[in-house]
N, C-alpha and C positions, 0 to 999 in steps of 0.2 A: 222568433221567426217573423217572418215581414209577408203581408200578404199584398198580393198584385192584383188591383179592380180594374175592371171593364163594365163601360153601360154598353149596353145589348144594343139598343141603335145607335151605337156610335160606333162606324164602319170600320174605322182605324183599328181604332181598341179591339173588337170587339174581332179581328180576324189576327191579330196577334195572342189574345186570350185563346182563341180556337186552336191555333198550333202549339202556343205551351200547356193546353189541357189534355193532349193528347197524350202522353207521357204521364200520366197524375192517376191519381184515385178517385171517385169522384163518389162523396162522401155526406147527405144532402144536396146543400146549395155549394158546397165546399170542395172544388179539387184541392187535394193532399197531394205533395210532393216533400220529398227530402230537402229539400233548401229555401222554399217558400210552400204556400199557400196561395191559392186564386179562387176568386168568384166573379161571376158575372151579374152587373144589378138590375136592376130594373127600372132605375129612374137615372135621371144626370149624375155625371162623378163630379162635376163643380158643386151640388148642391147635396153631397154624400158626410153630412157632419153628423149623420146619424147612425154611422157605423160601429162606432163604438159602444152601441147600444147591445150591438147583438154577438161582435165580433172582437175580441183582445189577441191583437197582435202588439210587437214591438214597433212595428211602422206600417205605414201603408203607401205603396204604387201604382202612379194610376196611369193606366196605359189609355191614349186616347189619340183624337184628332187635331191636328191645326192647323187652323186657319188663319190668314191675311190679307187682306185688301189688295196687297200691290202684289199677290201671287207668284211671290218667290220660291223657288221650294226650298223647305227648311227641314230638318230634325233636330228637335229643340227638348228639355228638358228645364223645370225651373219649379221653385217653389210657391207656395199659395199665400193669399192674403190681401188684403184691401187698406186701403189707406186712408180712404176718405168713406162714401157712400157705397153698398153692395151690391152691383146691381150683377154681378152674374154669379152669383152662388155666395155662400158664408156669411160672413156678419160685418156691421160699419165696423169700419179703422179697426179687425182686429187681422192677426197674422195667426200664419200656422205655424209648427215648429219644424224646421228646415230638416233637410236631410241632407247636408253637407256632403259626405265623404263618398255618400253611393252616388248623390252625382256628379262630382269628381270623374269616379273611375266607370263612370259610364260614359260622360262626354272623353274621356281620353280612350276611354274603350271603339267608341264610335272615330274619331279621327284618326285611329289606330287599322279602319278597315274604309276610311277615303274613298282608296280605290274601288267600292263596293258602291258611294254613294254620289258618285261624281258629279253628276247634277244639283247635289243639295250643298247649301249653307248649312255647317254643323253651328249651335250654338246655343246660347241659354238664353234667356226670357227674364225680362227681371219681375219680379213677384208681383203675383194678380191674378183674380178671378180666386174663387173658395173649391173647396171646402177649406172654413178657417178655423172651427171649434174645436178638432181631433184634439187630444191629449197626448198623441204619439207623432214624430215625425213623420213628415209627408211629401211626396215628390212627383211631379207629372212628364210624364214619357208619352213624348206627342210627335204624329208623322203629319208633314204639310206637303201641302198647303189645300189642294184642291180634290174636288169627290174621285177623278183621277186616281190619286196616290194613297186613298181614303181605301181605296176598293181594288188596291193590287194589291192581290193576295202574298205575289214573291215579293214585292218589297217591306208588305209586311211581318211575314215570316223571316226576313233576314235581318229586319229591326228586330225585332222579339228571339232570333238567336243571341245577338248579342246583347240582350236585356235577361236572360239565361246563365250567358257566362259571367255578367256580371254578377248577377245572384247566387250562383252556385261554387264563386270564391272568394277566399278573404278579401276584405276590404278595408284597404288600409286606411289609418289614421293619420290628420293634417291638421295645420292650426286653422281656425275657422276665421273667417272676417264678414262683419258687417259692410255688405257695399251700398255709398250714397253716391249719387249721381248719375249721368250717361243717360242712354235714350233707353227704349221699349227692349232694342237688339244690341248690348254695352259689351263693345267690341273687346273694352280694354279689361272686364271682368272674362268673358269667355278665355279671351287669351290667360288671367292667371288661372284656370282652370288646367287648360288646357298644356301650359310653361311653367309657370308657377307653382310655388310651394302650398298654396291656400286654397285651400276648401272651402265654398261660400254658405252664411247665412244668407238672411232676408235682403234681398237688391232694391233698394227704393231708388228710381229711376228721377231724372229732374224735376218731371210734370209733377211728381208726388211729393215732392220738398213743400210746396206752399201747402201743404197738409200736414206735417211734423211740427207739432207741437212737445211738451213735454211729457203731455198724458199719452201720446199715442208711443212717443221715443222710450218709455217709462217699459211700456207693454210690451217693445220691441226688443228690448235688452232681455226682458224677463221670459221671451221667447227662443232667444239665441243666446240662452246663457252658458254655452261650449263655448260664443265667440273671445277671441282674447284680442283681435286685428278689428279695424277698421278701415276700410280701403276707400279711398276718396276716389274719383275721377276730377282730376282738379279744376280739368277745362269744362268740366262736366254738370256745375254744379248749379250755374245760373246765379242768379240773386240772393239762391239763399246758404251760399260760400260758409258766411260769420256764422250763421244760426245753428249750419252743421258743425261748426268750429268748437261753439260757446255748448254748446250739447254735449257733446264728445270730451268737453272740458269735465264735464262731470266723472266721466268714468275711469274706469283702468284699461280700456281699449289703447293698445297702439296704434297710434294713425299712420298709414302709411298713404302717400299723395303717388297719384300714377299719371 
């Protein structure tokens, strides 16, 4: 069972947790439900690597806010980890372990109801900010951009429906791929999300390539080791094209160029 967190001042999260705790048991610190489990915490969910301390689930979902500078509105979803330095939650250069398939069939679940979200950009996030230490996969479900959309209740509540139905049915399985390349918002990863056959691990975006070394590539494998794919963006990749080449040379990942 997979449990879904909220930090209590984080507006977003924390009024999408309030309308799936309404239906639950509430059991301690622990809403009980038949298809997950939820709690609300008390500190940041980027800097929540201490969950597993107290809590064993099979994964954890973190329902939250997002924000961006150029105040687009987005609903985004993506996995954790850092590449280089930590500076918003989890640990240097390490990753968490991806949750491929529920975010698949949540971003296709979300674009599946469009019409619902007209104003926003659907899309994923390539990997960043923590929590990066969990031992179970992890994935963040996030509404943007601005306190606005933080603090509308029905557009929260109709994210957190379908963050519901995605939970509360099978979820299928996909071949996973590692994606290297593209920007913060990697148009050509959402899209196979989205069209595609492939379910993604960890997204290391271009700016993060001149941080891929072999000790960090070593730990990345060893984090997505469901992936069987490797997904380039080819025009994507900057200067360090060979490096991801001669890397990739090492393993049994199929490369595939987009």
């Amino acid at each position: 069972m997979e449990l879904l967190v909220a930090y209590a001042d984080d507006p977003a999260g924390h009024n999408m947790a309030k309308f799936l705790c309404k239906n639950m048991t509430q059991d301690g610190d622990v809403f009980r439900g038949d298809f997950y489990d939820l709690i609300i915490i008390p500190t940041p969910a980027i800097s929540a690597d201490w969950l597993e301390e107290k809590y064993d689930y099979d994964g954890f979902v973190f329902l939250s806010k997002h924000a961006a500078e150029s105040g687009v509105l987005a609903l985004t979803c993506h996995s954790t980890g850092n590449f280089s330095e930590a500076k918003f939650g989890g640990k240097n250069r390490q990753v968490a372990i991806p949750h491929p398939d529920l975010q698949k069939k949540y971003l296709q679940t979300l674009k599946a109801h469009q019409y619902d979200f007209a104003e926003f950009d659907i899309t994923i996030e390539a990997t960043h900010h923590g929590p990066t230490d969990l031992k179970k996969p992890a994935i963040f479900i996030e509404i943007g951009t601005t306190e606005k959309q933080w603090t509308d209740e029905n557009l929260c509540h109709r994210v957190a429906k379908l963050v519901h139905e995605v939970m509360s049915n099978d979820i299928p399985k996909n071949p996973v791929a590692l994606c290297f390349g593209g920007t913060h918002y990697p148009t050509k990863f959402t899209q196979q999300l989205l069209d595609g056959k492939y379910a993604l691990g960890t997204v290391i975006p271009k700016h993060a390539l001149d941080n891929l070394d072999e000790e960090l590539f070593s730990h990345i494998l060893k984090q997505n080791n469901m992936a069987t794919f490797a997904l380039l963006d080819w025009n994507g990749l900057g200067p360090n094209k060979q490096k991801v080449l001669d890397l990739l040379e090492s393993t049994e990942l199929e490369v595939v160029k987009l």
